[in-house]
C-alpha positions as CSV (number, residue, x, y, z in Angstrom):
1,X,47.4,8.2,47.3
2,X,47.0,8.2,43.6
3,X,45.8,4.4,44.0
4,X,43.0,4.8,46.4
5,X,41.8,8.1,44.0
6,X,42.0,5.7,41.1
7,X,39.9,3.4,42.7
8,X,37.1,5.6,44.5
9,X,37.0,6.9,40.6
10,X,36.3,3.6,39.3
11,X,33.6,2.8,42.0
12,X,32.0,5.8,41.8
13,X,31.7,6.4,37.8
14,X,29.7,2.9,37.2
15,X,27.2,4.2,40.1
16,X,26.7,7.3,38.6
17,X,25.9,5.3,35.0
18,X,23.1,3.1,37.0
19,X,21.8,6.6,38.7
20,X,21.9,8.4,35.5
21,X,20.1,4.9,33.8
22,X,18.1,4.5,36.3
23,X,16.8,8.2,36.5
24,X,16.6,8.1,32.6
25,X,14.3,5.1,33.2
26,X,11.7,6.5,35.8
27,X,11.9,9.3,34.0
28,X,10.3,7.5,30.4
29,X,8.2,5.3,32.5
30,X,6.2,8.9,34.2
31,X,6.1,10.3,30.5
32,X,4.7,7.2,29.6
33,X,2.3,6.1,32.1
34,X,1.1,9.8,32.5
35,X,-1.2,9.7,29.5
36,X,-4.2,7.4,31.1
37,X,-4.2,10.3,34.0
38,X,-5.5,12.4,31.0
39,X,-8.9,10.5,30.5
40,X,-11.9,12.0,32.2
41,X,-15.7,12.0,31.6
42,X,-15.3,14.1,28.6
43,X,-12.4,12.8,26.1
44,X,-12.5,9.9,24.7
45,X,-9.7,8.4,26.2
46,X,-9.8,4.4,28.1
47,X,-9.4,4.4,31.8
48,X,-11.6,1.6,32.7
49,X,-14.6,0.2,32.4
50,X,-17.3,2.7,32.2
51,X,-19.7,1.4,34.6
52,X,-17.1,0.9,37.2
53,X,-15.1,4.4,37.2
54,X,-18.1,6.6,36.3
55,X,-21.5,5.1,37.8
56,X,-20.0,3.4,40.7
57,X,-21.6,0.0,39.9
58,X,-19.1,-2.9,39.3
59,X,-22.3,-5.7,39.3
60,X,-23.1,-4.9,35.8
61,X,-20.1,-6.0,34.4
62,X,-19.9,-8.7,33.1
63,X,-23.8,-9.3,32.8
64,X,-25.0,-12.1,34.9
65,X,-27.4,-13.3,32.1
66,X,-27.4,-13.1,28.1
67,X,-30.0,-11.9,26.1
68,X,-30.4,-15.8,25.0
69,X,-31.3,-16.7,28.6
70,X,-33.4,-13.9,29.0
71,X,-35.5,-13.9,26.1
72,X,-36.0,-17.7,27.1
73,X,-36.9,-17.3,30.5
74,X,-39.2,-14.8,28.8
75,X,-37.7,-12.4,31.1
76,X,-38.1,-8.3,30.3
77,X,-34.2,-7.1,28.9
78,X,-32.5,-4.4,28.3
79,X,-29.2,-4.2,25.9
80,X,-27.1,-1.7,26.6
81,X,-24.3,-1.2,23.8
82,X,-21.4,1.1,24.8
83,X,-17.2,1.2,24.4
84,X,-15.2,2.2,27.4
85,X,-13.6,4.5,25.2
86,X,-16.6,6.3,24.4
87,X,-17.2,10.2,26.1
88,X,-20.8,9.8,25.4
89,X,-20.8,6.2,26.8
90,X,-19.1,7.5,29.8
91,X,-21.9,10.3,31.0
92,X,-24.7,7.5,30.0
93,X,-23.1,5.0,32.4
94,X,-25.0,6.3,34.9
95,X,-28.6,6.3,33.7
96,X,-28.2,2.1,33.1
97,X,-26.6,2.3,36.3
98,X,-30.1,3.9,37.1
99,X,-32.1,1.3,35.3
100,X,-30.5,-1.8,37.0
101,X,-31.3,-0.2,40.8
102,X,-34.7,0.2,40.0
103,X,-35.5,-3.0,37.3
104,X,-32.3,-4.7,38.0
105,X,-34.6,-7.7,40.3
106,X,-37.4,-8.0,37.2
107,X,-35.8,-7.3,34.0
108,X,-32.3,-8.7,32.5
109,X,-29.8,-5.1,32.3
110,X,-27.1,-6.9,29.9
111,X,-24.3,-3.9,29.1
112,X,-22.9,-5.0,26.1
113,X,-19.3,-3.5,25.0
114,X,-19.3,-3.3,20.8
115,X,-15.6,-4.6,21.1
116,X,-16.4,-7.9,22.3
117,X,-19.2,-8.6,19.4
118,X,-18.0,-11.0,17.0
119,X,-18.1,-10.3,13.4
120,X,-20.2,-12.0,11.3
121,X,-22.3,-12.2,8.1
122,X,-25.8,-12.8,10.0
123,X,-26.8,-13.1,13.3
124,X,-29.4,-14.5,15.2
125,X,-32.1,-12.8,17.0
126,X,-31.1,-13.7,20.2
127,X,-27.8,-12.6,19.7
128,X,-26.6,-9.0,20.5
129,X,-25.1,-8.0,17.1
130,X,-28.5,-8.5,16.0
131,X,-29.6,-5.1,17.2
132,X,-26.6,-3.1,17.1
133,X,-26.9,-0.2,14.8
134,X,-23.2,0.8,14.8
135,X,-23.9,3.8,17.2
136,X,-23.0,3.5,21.1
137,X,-24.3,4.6,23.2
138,X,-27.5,2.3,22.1
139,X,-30.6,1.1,24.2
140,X,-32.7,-1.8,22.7
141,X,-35.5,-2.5,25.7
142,X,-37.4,-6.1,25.2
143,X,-40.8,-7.2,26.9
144,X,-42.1,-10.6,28.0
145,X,-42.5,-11.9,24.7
146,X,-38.7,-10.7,23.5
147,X,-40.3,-8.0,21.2
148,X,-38.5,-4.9,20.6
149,X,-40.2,-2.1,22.9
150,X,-37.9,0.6,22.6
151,X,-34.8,1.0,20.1
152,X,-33.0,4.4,20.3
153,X,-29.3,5.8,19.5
154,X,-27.4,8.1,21.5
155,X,-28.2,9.4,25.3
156,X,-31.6,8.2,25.8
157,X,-33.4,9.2,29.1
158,X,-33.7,7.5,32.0
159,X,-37.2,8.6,32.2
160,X,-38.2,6.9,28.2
161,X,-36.6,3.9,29.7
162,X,-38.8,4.1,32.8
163,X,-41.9,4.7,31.0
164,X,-41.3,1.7,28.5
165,X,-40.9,-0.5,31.7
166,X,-43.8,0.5,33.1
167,X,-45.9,-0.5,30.0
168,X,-43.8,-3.7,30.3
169,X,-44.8,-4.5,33.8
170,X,-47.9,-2.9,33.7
171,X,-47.2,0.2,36.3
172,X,-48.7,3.5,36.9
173,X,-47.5,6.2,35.0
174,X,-45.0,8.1,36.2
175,X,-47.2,11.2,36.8
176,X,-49.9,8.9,38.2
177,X,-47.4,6.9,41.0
178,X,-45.3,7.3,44.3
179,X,-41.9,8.9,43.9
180,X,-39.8,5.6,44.6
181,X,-36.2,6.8,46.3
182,X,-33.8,4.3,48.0
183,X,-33.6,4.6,51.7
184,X,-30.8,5.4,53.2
185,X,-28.6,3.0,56.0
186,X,-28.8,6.5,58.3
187,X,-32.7,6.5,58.2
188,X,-32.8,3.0,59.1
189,X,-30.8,3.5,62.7
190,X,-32.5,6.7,63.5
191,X,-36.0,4.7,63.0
192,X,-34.4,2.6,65.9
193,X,-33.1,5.2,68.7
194,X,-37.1,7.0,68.4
């Protein structure tokens, strides 16, 4: 009797060192892994890339053209600096998002993250760095000709943005002109059953 106690002791004392081990582990990975569920709209904490988590709109990252391309194509731009890590940056996410659904067909929207500009002595005028300022979030708006239009730090309004476009592409004024508004899929199917 003492034998099968002896052994039942020695199979069950290694399986309570993996539970405890095991437990022990979980239990540092949740402690761990628990800080990113911290980060919201208003720390400065990463959980993604801005434009994806907080505006919804995964197509403008990465940028389908550069500011090279467009500004040779003498295509209207905008450069949009930002960090993902940025409170600010997060709540402005939104108003490019903005920009691209209403001038995303005639005009270059290029989100640029100030992480991933290289560092350099000089830089050329059709390169991002050019224009940065050190400040995110940063809107530099270029026409036609690639000339500097609009240049402004911090949470700049959609409706600056709007008007500078509208000079660009020679629109009514806002004040002047049709409220634009996207329609919705819902509208389109009871158009169909009238």
């Amino acid at each position: 009797m003492n034998g099968i106690k002896w052994r039942f002791l020695q199979n069950l004392i290694p399986n309570w060192r993996r539970l405890f081990s095991i437990s022990l582990l979980l239990t540092c990975l949740l402690v761990v892994d628990v800080q990113s569920a911290f980060a919201d709209i208003n720390n400065d904490r990463y959980d993604g890339n801005v434009f994806v988590v907080y505006a919804g709109n995964g197509s403008l990252v990465p940028p389908k053209a550069t500011l090279a391309k467009a500004l040779s194509e003498h295509k209207p731009a905008i450069l949009a600096f930002y960090v993902d890590d940025s409170s600010d940056c997060k709540k402005y996410a939104i108003v490019v998002s903005t920009v691209q659904e209403f001038y995303g067909r005639a005009a270059e929207i290029i989100p640029v993250n100030v992480d991933t500009i290289p560092i350099k002595e000089s830089y050329n005028s059709t390169e991002p760095g050019y224009y940065y300022s050190g400040v995110v979030p940063q809107v530099v708006v270029f026409n036609q000709s690639g000339q500097v239009v609009l240049n402004k730090k911090g949470q700049v309004p959609y409706e600056e943005i709007d008007d500078r476009f509208r000079e660009v592409f020679d629109l009514l004024p806002r004040s002047e002109s049709v409220r634009l508004k996207r329609r919705s899929f819902n509208e389109l199917n009871s158009e169909l059953t009238q």
